[in-house]
Structures are given as structure tokens and as C-alpha cells.
N, C-alpha and C positions, 0 to 999 in steps of 0.2 A: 452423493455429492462429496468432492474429496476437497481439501485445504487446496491444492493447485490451482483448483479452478475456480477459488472465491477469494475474494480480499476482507483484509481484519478490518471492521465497522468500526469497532470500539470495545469498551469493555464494563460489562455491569458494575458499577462501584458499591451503591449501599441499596436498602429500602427504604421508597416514598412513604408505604404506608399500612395501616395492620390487613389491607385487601389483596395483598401479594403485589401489589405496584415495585419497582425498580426503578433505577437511576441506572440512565447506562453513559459514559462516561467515550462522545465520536470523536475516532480520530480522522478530520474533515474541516476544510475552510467555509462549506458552504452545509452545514446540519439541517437547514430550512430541507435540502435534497432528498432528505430521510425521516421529514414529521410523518409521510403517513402511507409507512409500508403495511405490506399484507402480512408479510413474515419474513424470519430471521433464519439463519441455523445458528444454533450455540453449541460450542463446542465444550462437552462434558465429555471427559478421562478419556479425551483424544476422538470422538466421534465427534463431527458435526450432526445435531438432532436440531429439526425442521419446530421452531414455534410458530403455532399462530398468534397476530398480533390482534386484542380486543380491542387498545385503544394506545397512543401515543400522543404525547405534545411536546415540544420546546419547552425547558425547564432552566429556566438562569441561563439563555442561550447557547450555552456547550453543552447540557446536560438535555438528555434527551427521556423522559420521566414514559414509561414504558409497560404494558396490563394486557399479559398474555393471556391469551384461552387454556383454561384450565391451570393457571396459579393465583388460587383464591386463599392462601393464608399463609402468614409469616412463615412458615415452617416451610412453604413452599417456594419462597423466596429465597431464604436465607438459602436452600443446595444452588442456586445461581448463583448466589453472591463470589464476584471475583473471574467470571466464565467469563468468554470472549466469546466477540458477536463476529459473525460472518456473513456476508453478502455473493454470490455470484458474479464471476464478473462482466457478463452481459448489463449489471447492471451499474456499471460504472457509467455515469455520463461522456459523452468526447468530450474530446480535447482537441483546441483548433492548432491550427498553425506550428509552432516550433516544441508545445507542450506534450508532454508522454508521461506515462505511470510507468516505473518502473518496470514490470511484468511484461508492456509491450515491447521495450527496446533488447529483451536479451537475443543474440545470434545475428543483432546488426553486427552491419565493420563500421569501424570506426577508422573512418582518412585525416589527417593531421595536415593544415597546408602546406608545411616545410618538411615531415617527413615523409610524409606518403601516408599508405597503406599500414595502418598500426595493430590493426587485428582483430577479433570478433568479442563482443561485450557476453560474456560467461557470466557474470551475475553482478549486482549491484551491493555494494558494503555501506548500509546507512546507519553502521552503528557507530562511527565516527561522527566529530562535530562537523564535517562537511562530507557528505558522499561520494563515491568514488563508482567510478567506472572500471570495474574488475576485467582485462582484455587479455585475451589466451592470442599469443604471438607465438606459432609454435612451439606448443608447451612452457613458454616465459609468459611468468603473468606481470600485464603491467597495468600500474593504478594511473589513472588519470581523476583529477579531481572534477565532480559535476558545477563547474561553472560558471555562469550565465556569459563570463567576459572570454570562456576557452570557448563554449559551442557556437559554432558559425551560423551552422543551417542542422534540422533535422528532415532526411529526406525520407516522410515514412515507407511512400510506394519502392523505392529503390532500396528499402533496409539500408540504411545508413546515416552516420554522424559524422559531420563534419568540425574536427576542432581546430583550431591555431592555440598551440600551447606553448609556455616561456620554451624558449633555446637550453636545449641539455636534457628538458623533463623525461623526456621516452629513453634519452641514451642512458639514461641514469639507469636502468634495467635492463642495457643491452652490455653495456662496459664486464668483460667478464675479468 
């Protein structure tokens, strides 16, 4: 299993307790969705390695309190502490109507109602305070910010995004 193909869960923060338990710390609106998986991969020194899970519960409802098969002693904790959880992304639940995980929408086009045709979403920049729709317009990359009052419609069968953005935003990247 490669990082591509799985999305980041969360990340171990401390130890519960002297049994090898952990704290694993989901990045997730809904954590109820992940009390009570079978297994994990964690990634240690860039592999994903497959845990099994002995036992899990909700812990101070963001923290997800965690007792894999085969880490029975601090010592055995403590090498996870700080590792990052990963899940498959089959097992991402859907998403109805105009919602997507970033992962699905790259290599739409993205149509604009006043300009047209703006260009295909090459990747997503969420390390800003608001996200951005990264769009390769031959070879010009233009940011569009993700939204809610620029996307129109999201049309998944047709790969495509529809936005209406303020007036100037795309030329701002075309002006040479």
C-alpha cells in the first residue's frame, strides 16, 4: 500500500497507558466513523506498516484512545509516538451532492460563468488559510480560491467545476 492510495487519519499524540494503549489525535468531522476499525497502516521512516487493532474507543471526543495487537509495553508505544495513521481510500465514506475530498477533483476542468473554459485542477494548496484550486491553463498556473460563494455546481460524472468568480480574478494571471 502506497501514501497515494490512502488518506492521513490522524496522528498518534501521547500514551494512555503503561499497556501500550495510545492517543491518536483524527483529522475528521465525524471520529464516531473510525471507533471501531480492524486496522491501520502507520507510517514509520516513510513505509506504511499494516496494525492490527485489539481494541479502540472515543476518548475526549477528538481523541481516538487506540490498543494494537502486539504493543503491550511503554516501550512499545513510545517508537509510535508522533507516527501518522493512514487509511485506504476506499475507505473514505461518500460524499453527496456538491461535496469532494480533495483527491477526487484533481484533472477536472474547471468552467468559470464569465470566462469560460479556465483549465484542469493539477492539485490542491491547503496550506493557506483558505484553499486554493491550483489550474494548469497551458502551462499558466492559476489559483482560484475553494469557495463556497465562487463554486456553482460540481458536476462529478462530467469531471468538472463550475465557478463564477469576482471580475479580473483569472485575468490577474493572464495579464503578461
Amino acid at each position: 500500500m502506497q501514501k497515494k492510495d490512502c488518506f492521513f487519519l490522524g496522528k498518534i499524540v501521547k500514551k494512555y497507558s503503561f499497556k501500550g494503549e495510545l492517543l491518536v489525535k483524527l483529522d475528521t468531522d465525524e471520529p464516531n466513523l473510525y471507533e471501531h476499525m480492524d486496522s491501520v497502516f502507520v507510517d514509520l521512516r516513510n513505509n506504511l506498516v499494516p496494525f492490527f487493532i485489539e481494541s479502540s474507543q472515543l476518548h475526549k471526543s477528538e481523541l481516538l484512545r487506540i490498543k494494537f495487537e502486539d504493543v503491550d509495553t511503554e516501550e512499545d508505544a513510545d517508537a509510535l509516538i508522533k507516527s501518522d495513521l493512514y487509511l485506504p481510500l476506499e475507505f473514505l465514506p461518500k460524499l453527496d451532492g456538491d461535496k469532494f475530498y480533495f483527491h477526487e477533483i484533481i484533472g477536472f476542468k474547471v468552467e468559470d460563468k464569465s470566462f469560460g473554459h479556465v483549465g484542469i485542477i493539477k492539485s490542491i494548496n491547503d496550506s493557506t488559510a483558505q484553499s486554493l484550486f491550483e489550474i494548469d491553463r497551458n502551462g499558466i498556473e492559476i489559483l482560484i480560491p475553494m469557495n463556497d460563494e465562487f463554486i456553482t455546481k460540481v458536476d462529478k460524472s462530467n469531471k468538472t467545476i463550475y465557478v463564477e468568480t469576482p471580475e479580473g480574478l483569472i485575468d490577474l494571471y493572464l495579464d503578461e
